[in-house]
N, C-alpha and C positions, 0 to 999 in steps of 0.2 A: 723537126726531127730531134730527138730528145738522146740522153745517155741511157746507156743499160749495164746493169751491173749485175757480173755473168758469178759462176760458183768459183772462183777462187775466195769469193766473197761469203762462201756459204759457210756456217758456223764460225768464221772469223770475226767478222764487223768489229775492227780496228776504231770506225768512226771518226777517220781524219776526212770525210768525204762530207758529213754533215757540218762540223764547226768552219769549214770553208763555203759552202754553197750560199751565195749570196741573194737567194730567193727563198729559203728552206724549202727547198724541192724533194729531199730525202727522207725517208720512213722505214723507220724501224718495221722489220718482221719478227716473225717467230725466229730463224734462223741465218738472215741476212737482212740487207738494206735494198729499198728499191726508189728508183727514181720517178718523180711524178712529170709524168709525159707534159700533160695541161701548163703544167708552172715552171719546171727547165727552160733556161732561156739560151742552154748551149755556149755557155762561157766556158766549160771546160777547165774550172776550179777543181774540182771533185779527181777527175782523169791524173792532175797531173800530181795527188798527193796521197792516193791511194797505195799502200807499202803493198796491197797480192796484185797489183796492175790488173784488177776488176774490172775495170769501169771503160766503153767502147760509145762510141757513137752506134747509134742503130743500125747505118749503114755499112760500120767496118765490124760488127759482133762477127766471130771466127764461126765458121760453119759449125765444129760442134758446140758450140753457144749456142745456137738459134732458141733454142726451147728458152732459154732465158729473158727472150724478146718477150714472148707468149706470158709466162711468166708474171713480168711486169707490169704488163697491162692488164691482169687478173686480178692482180694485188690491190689495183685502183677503181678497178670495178666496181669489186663486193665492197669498198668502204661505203 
């Protein structure tokens, strides 16, 4: 189970989430960052240095998050 980084993240991307992930698991989008399910090893680097508190394990994303789960795994599809 990987992180998810929901829309507090959306047109912010601070990007204190990438220079800590210690696998580069994280990828710029158009308008946020998303995390790479396959490559997150769940160290929970990214969670804890995020200044809009974004970033969720998949299994705690807040109910109106959920579309962000969907989302993310979109983003890594079509690359």
């Amino acid at each position: 189970m990987a992180f998810i980084i929901t829309s507090p993240c959306k047109t912010e991307k601070a990007g204190e989430c990438v220079e800590v992930c210690p696998v580069d698991c994280i990828e710029e989008g158009e308008d946020m960052f998303y995390i790479d399910p396959d490559i997150c090893i769940d160290c929970g680097a990214c969670e804890a240095v995020c200044p809009v508190e974004a970033i969720y394990m998949e299994d705690e994303v807040p109910e109106e998050e959920n579309e962000y789960i969907s989302l993310n795994r979109l983003f890594f599809e079509n690359r």
